[in-house]
C-alpha positions as CSV (number, residue, x, y, z in Angstrom):
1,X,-178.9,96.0,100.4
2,X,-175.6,94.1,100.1
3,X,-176.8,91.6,97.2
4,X,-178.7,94.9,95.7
5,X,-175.4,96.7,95.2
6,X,-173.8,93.5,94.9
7,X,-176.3,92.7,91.9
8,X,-176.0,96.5,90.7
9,X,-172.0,96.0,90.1
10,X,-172.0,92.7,88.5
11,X,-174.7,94.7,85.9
12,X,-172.3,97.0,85.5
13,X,-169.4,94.6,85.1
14,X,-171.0,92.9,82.6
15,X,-172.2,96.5,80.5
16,X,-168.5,97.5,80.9
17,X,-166.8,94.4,79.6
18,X,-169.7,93.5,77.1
19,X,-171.5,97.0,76.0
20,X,-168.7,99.1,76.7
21,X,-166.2,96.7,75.3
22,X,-163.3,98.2,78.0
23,X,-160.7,95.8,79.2
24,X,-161.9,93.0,81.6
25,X,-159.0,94.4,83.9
26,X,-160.2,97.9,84.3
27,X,-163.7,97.2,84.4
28,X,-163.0,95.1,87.3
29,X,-160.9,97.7,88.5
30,X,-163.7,100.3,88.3
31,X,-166.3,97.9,89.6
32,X,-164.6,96.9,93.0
33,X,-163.7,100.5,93.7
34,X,-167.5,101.4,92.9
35,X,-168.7,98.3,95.3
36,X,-166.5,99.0,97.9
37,X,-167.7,102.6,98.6
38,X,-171.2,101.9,97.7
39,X,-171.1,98.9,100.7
40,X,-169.8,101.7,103.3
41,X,-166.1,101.2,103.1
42,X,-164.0,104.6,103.5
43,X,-161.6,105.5,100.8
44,X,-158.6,104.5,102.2
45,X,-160.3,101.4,102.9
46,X,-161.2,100.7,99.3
47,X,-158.1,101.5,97.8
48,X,-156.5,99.0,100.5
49,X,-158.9,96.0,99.8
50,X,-157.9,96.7,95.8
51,X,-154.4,96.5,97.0
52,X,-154.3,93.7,99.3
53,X,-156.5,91.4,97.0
54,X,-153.8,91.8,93.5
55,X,-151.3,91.2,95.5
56,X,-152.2,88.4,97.8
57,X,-153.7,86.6,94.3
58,X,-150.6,87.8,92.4
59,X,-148.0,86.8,94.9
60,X,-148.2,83.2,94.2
61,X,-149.8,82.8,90.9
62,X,-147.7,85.3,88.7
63,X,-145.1,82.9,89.4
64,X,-147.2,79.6,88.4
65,X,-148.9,81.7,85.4
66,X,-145.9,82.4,84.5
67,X,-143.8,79.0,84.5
68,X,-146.6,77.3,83.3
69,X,-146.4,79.5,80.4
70,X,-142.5,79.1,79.3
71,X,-143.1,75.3,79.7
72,X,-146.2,75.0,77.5
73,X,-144.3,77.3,74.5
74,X,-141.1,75.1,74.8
75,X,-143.0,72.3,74.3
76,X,-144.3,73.5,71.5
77,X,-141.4,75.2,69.7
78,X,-139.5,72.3,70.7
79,X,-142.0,69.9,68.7
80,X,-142.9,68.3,71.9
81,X,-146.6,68.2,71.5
82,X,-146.4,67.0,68.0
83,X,-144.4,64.2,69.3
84,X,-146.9,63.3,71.4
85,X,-150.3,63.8,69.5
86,X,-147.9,61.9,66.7
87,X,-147.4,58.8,69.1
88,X,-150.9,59.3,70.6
89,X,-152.6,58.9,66.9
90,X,-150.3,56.0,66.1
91,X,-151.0,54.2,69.0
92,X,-155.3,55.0,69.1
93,X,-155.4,54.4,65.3
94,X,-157.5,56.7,63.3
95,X,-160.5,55.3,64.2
96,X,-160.1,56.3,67.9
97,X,-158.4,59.5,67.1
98,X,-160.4,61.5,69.2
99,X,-159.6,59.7,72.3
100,X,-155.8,60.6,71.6
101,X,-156.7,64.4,71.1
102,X,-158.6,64.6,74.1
103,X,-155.6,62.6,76.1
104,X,-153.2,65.6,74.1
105,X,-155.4,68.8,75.5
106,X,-155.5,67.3,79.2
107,X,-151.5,66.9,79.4
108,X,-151.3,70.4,77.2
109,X,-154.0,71.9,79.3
110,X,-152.1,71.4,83.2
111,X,-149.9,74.3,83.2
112,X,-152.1,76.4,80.3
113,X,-155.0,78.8,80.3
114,X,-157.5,77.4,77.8
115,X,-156.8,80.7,75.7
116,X,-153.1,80.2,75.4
117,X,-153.5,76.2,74.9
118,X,-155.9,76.4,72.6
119,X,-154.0,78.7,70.3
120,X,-151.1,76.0,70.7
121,X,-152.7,73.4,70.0
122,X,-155.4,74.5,66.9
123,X,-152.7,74.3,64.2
124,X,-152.3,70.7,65.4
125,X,-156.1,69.7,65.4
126,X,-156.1,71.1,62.0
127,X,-152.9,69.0,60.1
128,X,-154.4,65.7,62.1
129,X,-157.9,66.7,60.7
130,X,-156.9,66.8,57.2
131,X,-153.7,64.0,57.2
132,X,-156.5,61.6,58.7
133,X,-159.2,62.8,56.5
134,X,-161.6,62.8,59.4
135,X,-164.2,65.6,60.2
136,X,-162.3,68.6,62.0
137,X,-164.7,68.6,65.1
138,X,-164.0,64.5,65.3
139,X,-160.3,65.8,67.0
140,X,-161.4,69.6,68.2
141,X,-164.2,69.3,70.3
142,X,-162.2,66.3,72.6
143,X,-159.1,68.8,72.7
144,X,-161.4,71.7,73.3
145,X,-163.5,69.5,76.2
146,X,-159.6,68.5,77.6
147,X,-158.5,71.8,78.0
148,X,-161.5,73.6,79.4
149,X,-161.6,70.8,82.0
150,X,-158.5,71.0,83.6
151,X,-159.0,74.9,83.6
152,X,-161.5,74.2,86.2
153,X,-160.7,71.0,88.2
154,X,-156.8,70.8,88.1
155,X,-153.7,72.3,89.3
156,X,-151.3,73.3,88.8
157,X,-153.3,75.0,86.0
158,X,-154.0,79.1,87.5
159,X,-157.4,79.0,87.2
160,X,-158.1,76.0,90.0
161,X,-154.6,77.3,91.5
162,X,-156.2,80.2,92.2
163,X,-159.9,79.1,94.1
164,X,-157.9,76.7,95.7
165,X,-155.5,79.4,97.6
166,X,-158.4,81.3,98.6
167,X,-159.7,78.6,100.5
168,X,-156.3,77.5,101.5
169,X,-157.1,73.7,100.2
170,X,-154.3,70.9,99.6
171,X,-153.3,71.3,96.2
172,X,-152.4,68.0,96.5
173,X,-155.6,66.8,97.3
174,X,-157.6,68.9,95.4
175,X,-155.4,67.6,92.2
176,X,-156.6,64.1,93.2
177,X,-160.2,64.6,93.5
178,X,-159.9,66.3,90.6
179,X,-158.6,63.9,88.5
180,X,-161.0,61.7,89.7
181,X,-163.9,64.0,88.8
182,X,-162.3,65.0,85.6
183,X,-161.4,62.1,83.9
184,X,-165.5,61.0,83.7
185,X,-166.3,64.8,82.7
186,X,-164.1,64.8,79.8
187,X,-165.1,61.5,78.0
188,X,-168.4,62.5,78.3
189,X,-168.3,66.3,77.3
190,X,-165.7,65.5,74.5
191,X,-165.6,61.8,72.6
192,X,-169.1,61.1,73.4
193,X,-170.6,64.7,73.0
194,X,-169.0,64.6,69.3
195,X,-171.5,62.1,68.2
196,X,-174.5,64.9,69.1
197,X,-172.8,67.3,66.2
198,X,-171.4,65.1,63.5
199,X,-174.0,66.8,61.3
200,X,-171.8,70.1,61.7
201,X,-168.4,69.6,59.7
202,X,-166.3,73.0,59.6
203,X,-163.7,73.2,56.6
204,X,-160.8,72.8,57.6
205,X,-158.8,76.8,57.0
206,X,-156.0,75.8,54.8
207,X,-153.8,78.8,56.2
208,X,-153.8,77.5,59.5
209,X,-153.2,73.7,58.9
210,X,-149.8,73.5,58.2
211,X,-147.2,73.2,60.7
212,X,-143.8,73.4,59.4
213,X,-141.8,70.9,61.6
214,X,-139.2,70.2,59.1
215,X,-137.0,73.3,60.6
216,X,-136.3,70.9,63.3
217,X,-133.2,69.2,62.9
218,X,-134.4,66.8,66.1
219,X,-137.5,66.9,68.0
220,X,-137.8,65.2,71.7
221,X,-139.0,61.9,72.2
222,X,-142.2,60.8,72.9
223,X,-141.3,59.8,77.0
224,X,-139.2,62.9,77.7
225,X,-142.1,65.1,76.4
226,X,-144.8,63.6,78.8
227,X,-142.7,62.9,81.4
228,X,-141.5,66.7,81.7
229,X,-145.0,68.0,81.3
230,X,-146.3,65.8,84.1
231,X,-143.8,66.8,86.4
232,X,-145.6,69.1,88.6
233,X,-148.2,66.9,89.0
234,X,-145.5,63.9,90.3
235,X,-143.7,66.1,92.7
236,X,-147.8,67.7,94.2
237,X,-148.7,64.5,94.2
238,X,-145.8,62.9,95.7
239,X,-146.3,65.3,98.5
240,X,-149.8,64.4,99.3
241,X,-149.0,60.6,99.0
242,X,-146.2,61.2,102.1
243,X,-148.5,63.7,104.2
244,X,-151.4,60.7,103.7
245,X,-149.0,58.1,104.6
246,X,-148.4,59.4,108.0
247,X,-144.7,61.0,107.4
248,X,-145.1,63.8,109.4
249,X,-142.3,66.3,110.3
250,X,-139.0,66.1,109.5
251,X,-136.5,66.4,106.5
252,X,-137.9,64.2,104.1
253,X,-141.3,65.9,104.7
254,X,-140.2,69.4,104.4
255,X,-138.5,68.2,101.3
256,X,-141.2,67.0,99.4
257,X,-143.5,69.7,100.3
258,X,-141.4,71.8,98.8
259,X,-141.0,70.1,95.9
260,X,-144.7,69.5,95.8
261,X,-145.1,73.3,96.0
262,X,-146.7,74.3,92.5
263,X,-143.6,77.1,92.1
264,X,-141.2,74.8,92.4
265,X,-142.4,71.8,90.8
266,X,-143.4,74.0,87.8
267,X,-140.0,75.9,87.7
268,X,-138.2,72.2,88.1
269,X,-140.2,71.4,85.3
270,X,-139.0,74.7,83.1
271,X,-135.3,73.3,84.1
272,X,-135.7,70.3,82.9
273,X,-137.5,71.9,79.7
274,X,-134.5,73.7,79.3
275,X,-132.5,70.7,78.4
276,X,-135.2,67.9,76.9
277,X,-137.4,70.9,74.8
278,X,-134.4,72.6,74.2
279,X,-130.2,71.9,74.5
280,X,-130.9,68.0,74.0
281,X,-132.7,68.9,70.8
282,X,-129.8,70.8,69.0
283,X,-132.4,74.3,70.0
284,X,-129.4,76.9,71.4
285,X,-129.7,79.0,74.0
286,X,-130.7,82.1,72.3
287,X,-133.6,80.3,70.8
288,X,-135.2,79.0,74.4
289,X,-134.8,82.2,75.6
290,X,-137.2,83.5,72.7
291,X,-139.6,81.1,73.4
292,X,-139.7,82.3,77.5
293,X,-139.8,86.2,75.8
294,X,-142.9,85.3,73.9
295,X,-144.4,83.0,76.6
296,X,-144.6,85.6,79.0
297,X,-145.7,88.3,76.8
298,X,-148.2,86.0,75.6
299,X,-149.8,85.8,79.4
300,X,-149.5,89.2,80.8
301,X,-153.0,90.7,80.5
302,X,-154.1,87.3,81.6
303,X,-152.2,88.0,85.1
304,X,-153.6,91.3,85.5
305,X,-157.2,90.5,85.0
306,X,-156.8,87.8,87.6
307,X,-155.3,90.0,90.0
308,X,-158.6,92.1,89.1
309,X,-160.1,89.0,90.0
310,X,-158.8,88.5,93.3
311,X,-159.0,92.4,94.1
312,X,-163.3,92.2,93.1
313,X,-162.7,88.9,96.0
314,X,-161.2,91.2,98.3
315,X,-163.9,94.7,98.3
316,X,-166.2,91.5,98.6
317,X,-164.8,90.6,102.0
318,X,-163.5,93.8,103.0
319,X,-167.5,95.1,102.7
320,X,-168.8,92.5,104.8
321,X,-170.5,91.1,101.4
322,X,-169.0,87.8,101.6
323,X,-169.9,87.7,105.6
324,X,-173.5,88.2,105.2
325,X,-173.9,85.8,102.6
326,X,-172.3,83.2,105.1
327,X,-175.0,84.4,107.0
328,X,-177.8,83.7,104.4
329,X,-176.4,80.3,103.7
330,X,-176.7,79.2,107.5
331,X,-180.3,78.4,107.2
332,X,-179.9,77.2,103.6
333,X,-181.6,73.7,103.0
334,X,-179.1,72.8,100.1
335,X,-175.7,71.7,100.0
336,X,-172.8,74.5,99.8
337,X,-171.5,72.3,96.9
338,X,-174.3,73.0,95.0
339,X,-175.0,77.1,96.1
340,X,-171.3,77.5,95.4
341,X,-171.9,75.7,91.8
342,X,-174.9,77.8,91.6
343,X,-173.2,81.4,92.0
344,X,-170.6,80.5,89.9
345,X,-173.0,79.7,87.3
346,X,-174.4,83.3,87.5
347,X,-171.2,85.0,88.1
348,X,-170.3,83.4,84.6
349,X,-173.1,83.9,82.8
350,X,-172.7,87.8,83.8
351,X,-169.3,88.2,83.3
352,X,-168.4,85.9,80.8
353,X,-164.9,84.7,81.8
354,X,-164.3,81.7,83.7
355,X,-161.3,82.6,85.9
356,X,-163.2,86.0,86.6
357,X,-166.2,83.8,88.3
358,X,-164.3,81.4,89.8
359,X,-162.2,83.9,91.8
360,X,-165.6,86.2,92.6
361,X,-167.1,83.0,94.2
362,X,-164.8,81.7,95.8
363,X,-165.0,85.5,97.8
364,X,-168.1,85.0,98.3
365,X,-168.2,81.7,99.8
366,X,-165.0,82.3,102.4
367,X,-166.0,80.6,105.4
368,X,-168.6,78.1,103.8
369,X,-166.2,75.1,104.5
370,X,-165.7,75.5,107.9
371,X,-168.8,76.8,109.0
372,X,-170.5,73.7,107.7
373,X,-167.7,71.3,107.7
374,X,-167.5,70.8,103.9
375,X,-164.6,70.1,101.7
376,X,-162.3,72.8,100.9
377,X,-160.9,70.4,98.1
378,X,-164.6,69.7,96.7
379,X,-166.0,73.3,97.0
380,X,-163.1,74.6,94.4
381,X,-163.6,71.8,92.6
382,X,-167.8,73.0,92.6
383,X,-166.8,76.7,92.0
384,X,-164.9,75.2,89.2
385,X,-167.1,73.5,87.7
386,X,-169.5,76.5,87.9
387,X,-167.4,78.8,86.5
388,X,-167.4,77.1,83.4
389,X,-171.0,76.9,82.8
390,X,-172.9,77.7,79.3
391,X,-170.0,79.2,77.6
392,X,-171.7,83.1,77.1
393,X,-171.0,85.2,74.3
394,X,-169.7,87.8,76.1
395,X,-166.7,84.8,76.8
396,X,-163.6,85.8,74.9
397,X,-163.4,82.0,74.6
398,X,-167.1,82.0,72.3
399,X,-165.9,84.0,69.8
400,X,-162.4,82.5,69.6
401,X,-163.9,78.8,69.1
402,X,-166.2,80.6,66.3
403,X,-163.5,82.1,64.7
404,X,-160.9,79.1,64.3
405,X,-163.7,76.3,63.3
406,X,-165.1,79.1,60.9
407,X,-168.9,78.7,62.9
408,X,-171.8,80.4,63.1
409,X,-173.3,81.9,65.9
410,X,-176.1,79.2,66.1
411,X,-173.2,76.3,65.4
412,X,-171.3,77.9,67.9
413,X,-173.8,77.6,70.8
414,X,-174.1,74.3,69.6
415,X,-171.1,73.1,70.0
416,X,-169.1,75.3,72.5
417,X,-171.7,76.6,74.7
418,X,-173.3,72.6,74.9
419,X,-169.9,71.7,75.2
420,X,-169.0,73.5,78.6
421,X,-172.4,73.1,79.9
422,X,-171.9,69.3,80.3
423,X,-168.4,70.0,81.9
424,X,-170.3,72.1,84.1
425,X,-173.1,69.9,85.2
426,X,-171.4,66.3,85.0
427,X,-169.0,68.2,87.0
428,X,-170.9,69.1,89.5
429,X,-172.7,65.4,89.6
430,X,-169.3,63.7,90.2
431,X,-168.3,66.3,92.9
432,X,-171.8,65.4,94.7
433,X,-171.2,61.7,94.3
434,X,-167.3,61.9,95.5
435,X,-168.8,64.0,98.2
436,X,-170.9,61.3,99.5
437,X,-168.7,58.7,99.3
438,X,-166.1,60.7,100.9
439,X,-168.8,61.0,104.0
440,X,-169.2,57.6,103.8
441,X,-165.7,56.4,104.2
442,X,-165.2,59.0,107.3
C-alpha cells in the first residue's frame, strides 16, 4: 500500500501541475498533505512533516539560491558574460565556437538555475549566432547542454546543493566527482550531439538578438570576470583539498571550512561582485543594488517550489515511505546507483521539473548509502543525473527552449528532450565507471 498511495499522489501531482495547470508549489503543497494522511500520519503530524521539510531545505539553500542569484545578474548587467563569451569566441575562432559557448553556460550555469541562466544568456547565443553567421543551434544546444549539466552534477548550483544536504555528502567532494563526470557529459550531449540536428536551423528572432552594451562606459575584464564567478568553487574545493591532505583540527581547518561553506564562498563572491561587476566598472551603488532587487525577485517562486520539494521529501520519511522502500531495496540485485537513477527518471517523467525529482528521490532513497555502503557523493550525483532525464512536456524548461529557438513540438523533442536524455544516461555511465574505479582504489 505505501507505493500504491505513493503512485496515486505522484498521478495526482502530475494532473495538478500538468491538467490543472496550478502552481508547482501548491500542488506539491496539496499532494504531501494528501500523502501524509493517506500513509496513516495524524494531522498534527502532517502539518509538522510540511513544516520541518521547507524549512530544513530552505534554511540553507534560500541563502545559496539566493547569492547565486545577485552574482549571476551582476555579471550580466555588469557585461561580465559578454566579456567572456567575447574572449572565449576570439580565442576558439569561429570555427570552434561551440566549444566556447558550452565553456560560457558551465561557468554561467554554477551559481544559476537553468531557467534563470538560460534567460541570461539567450540574448547572447543569439548576437554570436548572427555576428558569426553560423546556425543558431551551432552555439545554443552547447550552452543549453552546459547549463543543464551543472544543474544536476555541480554545486554550488541549488539543485545538486540541495540532494547533496539531504544525504549530508561533502560538497567538496561531490563538486569533484562531479566535475569529473561532467566535463565527458557535456561534450558529448552538446558539441557532439549538434552534429545529429544540423538539418534543424531556427531563425534567429531579430527582437531578441541585440544586446545594447554600448551603455557601458567600462565593462570588466576578461580574468576578473571568471575569476569571481569561480570563486565558490576555489574556496569548496580548497576545503576538500586540506581535509584530503590530512589537516585535521585546528584554526587553519576551521578556517577553510568555513570559507569552503557554499554561503560563504558564494556571499564572498557577491562582495567581490560588488567591486569587479560593479564600483570598478564606473556602475554606482544605486545601480548594483537594482540588479540584487531584480535578482532576487527573479528567483522567488523558484525557492518556494523547492521548499515544496523538500516538504513532499519530508511526508515521505515522516510516513515510513522512504523506510520501506529501504526495505524493498535490501534484496535488490542492482546497484543503488542505478535504482536511485531509475526513480529519478520516473519522478521526472511524472512531474516534469528536475529540482522537484531530484529532491523526491533523494527522500526516498535516505539510508541507501549507509545501509549498502555506497557513495553519498555518487548517489546525488545518480539522482542528478536522473532527474534530468527525457526533458517532458510538462517541464517548464520544454516549452521555454521551444519558445526562444522558435521550434516545433516535434523539433523540440528533438533537440531538447534528446538533448537531456544523453546528459542523463552518459551521466549515469560515468557515475558507474567512477564508481568502480573508486572501489578499486579503496
Amino acid at each position: 500500500m505505501p507505493l500504491v498511495i505513493l503512485a496515486i499522489g505522484i498521478i495526482a501531482l502530475f494532473g495538478l501541475m500538468v491538467g490543472w495547470k496550478l502552481n508547482s508549489f501548491l500542488a506539491l503543497i496539496i499532494v504531501s498533505l494528501g500523502i501524509g494522511i493517506a500513509e496513516g500520519l495524524s494531522l498534527s503530524d502532517v502539518i509538522k512533516a510540511v513544516e520541518s521539510g521547507m524549512g530544513d531545505t530552505l534554511g540553507h539553500l534560500a541563502l545559496v539560491i539566493s547569492f547565486g542569484a545577485m552574482l549571476g545578474k551582476m555579471m550580466v548587467d555588469s557585461g561580465g558574460a559578454q566579456v567572456i563569451a567575447d574572449t572565449l569566441i576570439a580565442k576558439f575562432g569561429r570555427t570552434h565556437i561551440r566549444w566556447a559557448m558550452c565553456v560560457t553556460g558551465f561557468v554561467v550555469g554554477l551559481a544559476l538555475f537553468y531557467e534563470v541562466g538560460f534567460i541570461l544568456l539567450i540574448p547572447l547565443v543569439f548576437v554570436i549566432a548572427r555576428s558569426a553567421k553560423i546556425p543558431l543551434f551551432e552555439v545554443g544546444i552547447p550552452m543549453a547542454a552546459a547549463l543543464s549539466a551543472t544543474h544536476c552534477f555541480l554545486p554550488p548550483h541549488p539543485g545538486a546543493t540541495a540532494i547533496a544536504l539531504v544525504f549530508h555528502a561533502d560538497i567538496g567532494l561531490t563538486l569533484i566527482y562531479g566535475l569529473i563526470v561532467a566535463i565527458p557529459t557535456v561534450i558529448i550531449a552538446g558539441p557532439l550531439l549538434y552534429h545529429t540536428m544540423k538539418d534543424m536551423n531556427p531563425a534567429i528572432p531579430e527582437t531578441l538578438g541585440d544586446i545594447d552594451v554600448g551603455e557601458l562606459q567600462r565593462t570588466p575584464g576578461f580574468w576578473m570576470s571568471i575569476m569571481t564567478t569561480l570563486i565558490p568553487v576555489i574556496l569548496m574545493a580548497a576545503a576538500s583539498a586540506a581535509e584530503w591532505g590530512g589537516i585535521k583540527g585546528g584554526l587553519l581547518t576551521d578556517f577553510l571550512e568555513f570559507l569552503g561553506n557554499p554561503v560563504i564562498a558564494l556571499l564572498i563572491a557577491v562582495l567581490i561582485g560588488f567591486y569587479t561587476f560593479g564600483f570598478k566598472v564606473g556602475r554606482s551603488s544605486a545601480q548594483v543594488m537594482e540588479s540584487i532587487k531584480s535578482s532576487v525577485l527573479a528567483i522567488a517562486m523558484i525557492v518556494l517550489i523547492i521548499g515544496g520539494g523538500g516538504a513532499f521529501k519530508q511526508v515521505l520519511v515522516d510516513s515510513g515511505v522512504a523506510h520501506y522502500i529501504q526495505q524493498l531495496m535490501q534484496g535488490a540485485s542492482f546497484s543503488p546507483l542505478l535504482l536511485g537513477w531509475l526513480i529519478a527518471v520516473i519522478m521526472r517523467i511524472s512531474v516534469g521539473s528536475a529540482t522537484v525529482a531530484g529532491l523526491t528521490t533523494a527522500g526516498m532513497m535516505i539510508g541507501a548509502t549507509t545501509h549498502q555502503n555506497v557513495s553519498a557523493e555518487l548517489m546525488v550525483l545518480a539522482i542528478g543525473a536522473g532527474s534530468v532525464f527525457g526533458g517532458p512536456p510538462n517541464d517548464p524548461g520544454f516549452w521555454m527552449f521551444k519558445e526562444f529557438f522558435n521550434l516545433s513540438v516535434k523539433e523540440t523533442l528533438r533537440s531538447w528532450s534528446l538533448m537531456e536524455s544523453v546528459i542523463s544516461v552518459f551521466g549515469l555511465i560515468f557515475v558507474l565507471i567512477l564508481n568502480e574505479v573508486i572501489m578499486l582504489m579503496w
